[in-house]
KEKE-3310 file (N, C-alpha, C; in steps of 0.2 Angstrom, whole numbers, plus 5000, padded with zeros to 4 digits):
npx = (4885:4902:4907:4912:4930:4939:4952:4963:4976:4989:4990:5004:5011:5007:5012:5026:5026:5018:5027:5041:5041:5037:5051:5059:5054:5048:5034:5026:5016:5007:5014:5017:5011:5020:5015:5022:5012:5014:5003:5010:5012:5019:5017:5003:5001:5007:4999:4988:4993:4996:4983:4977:4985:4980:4969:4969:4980:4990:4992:4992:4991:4994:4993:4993:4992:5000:5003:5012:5010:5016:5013:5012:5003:4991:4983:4975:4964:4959:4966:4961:4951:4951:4956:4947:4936:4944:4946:4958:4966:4971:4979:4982:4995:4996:5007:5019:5032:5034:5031:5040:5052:5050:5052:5065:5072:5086:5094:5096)
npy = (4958:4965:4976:4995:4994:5007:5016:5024:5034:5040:5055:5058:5052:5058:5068:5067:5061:5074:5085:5078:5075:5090:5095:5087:5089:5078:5072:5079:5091:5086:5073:5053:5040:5024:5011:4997:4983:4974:4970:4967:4975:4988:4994:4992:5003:5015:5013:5016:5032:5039:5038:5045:5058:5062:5065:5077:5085:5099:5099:5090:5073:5058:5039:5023:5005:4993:4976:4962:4945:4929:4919:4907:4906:4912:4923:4937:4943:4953:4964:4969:4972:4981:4991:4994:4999:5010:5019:5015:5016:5001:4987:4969:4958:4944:4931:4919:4915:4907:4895:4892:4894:4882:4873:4876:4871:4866:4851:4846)
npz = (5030:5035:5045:5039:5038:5048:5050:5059:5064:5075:5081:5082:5073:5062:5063:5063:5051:5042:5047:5041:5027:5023:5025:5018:5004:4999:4996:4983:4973:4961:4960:4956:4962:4965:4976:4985:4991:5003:5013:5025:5041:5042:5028:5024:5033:5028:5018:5022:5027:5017:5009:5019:5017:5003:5004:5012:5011:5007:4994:4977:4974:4968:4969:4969:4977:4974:4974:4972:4965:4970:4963:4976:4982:4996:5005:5000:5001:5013:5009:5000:5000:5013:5003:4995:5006:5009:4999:4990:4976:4971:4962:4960:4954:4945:4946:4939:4945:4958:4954:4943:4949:4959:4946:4942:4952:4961:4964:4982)
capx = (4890:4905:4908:4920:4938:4939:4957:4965:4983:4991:4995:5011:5012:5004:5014:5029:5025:5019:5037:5048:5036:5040:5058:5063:5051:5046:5029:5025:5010:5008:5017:5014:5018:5017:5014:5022:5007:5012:4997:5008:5008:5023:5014:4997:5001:5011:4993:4983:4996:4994:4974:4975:4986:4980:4963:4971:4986:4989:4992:4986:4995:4991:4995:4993:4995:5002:5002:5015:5007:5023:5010:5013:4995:4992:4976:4974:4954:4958:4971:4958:4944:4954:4957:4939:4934:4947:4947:4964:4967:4974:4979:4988:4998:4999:5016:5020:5036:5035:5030:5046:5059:5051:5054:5074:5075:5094:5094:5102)
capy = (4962:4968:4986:4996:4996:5013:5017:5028:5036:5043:5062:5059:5048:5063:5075:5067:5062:5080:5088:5077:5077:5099:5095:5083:5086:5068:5071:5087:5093:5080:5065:5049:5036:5016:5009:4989:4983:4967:4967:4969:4981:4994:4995:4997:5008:5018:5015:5023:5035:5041:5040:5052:5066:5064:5069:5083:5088:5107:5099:5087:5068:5051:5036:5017:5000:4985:4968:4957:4938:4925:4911:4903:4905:4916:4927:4942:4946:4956:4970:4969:4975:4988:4995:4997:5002:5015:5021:5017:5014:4994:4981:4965:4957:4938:4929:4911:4914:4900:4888:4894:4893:4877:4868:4875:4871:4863:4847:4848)
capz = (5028:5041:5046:5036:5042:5050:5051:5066:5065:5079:5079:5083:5067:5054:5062:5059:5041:5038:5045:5037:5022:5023:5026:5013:5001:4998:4990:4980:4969:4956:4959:4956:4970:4964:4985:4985:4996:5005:5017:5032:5045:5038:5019:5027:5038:5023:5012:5026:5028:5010:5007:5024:5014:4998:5004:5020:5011:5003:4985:4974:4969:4967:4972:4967:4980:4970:4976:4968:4969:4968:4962:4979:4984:4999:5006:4997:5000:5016:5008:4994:5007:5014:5000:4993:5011:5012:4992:4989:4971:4971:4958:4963:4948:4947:4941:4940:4950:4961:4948:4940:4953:4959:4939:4942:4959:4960:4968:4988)
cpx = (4894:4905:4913:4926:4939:4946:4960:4973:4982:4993:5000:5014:5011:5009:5020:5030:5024:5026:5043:5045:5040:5047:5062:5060:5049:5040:5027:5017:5014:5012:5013:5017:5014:5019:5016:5017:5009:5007:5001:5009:5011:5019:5008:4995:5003:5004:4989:4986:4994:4988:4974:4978:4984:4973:4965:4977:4985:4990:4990:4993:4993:4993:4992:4994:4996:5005:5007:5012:5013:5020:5011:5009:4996:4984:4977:4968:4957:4963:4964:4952:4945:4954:4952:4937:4938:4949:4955:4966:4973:4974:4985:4990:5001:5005:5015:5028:5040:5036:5039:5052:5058:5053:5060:5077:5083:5094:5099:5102)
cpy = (4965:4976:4988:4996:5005:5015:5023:5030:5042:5051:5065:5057:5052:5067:5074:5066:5070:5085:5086:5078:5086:5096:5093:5084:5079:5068:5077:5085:5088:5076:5061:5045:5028:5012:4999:4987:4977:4965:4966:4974:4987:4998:4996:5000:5016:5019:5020:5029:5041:5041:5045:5058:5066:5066:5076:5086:5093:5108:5090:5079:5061:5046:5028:5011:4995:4980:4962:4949:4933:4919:4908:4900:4909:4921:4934:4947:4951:4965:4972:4974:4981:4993:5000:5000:5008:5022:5022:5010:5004:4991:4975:4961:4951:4936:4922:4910:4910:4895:4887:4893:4885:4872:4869:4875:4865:4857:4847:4855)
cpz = (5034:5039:5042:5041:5043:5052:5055:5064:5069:5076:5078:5075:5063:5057:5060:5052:5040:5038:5041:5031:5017:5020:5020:5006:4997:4995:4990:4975:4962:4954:4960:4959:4968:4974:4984:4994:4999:5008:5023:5033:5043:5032:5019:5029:5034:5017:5014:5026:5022:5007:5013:5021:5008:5000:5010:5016:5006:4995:4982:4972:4968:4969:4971:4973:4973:4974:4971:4970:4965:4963:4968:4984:4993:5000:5002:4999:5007:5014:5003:4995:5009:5009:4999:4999:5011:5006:4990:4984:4974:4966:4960:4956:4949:4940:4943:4942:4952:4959:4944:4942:4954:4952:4938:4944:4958:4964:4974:4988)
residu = (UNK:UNK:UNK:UNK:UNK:UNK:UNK:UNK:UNK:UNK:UNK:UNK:UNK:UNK:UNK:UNK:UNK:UNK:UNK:UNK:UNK:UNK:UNK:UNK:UNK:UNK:UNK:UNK:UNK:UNK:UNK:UNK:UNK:UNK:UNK:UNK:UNK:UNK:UNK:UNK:UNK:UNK:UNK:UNK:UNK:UNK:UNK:UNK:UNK:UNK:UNK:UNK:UNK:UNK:UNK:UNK:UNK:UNK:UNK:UNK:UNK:UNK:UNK:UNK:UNK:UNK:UNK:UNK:UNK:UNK:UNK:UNK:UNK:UNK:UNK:UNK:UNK:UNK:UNK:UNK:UNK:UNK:UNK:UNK:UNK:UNK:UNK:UNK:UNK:UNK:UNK:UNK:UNK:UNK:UNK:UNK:UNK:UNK:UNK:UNK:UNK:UNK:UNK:UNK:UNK:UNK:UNK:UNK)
# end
């Protein structure tokens, strides 16, 4: 079994989320926030961000990753991990997409 994923954000990083956070109000007591997770570094960085204030922040909300799968096949298992290692609710939601566009693909 590997080690959990131990996540790190800079000071600098929480302190700007927590100010503009203040400023803008951008997330209050009891919202509910659906997170598009693609698994790179922005939307990861935005999951971490979001399990550190739901568990430090001065009121209460929720929060969701969702994973859209196009049907075009693709790794998934390591967002999948993260999440479970870092308790941040996840569900990825497959579609057939691709299969889709390719059977109306236009010739040329």
């Amino acid at each position: 079994m590997t080690a959990p994923i131990t996540p790190t954000i800079s000071k600098k990083i929480l302190n700007i989320v927590g100010r503009t956070n203040a400023r803008y109000k951008l997330i209050q007591e009891g919202d509910r926030i659906l997170l598009g997770l693609s698994g790179g570094k922005d939307s990861m960085l935005l999951a971490t961000i979001l399990a550190y204030m739901k568990k430090h922040a001065p009121f209460s909300f929720d929060f969701k990753a969702v994973t859209i799968d196009y049907g075009r096949g693709g790794e998934y298992e390591y967002i999948i991990k993260y999440c479970e290692q870092n308790n941040i609710p996840y569900e990825r939601i497959r579609t057939d997409i691709y299969k889709i566009l390719e059977e109306h693909k236009r010739e040329g």
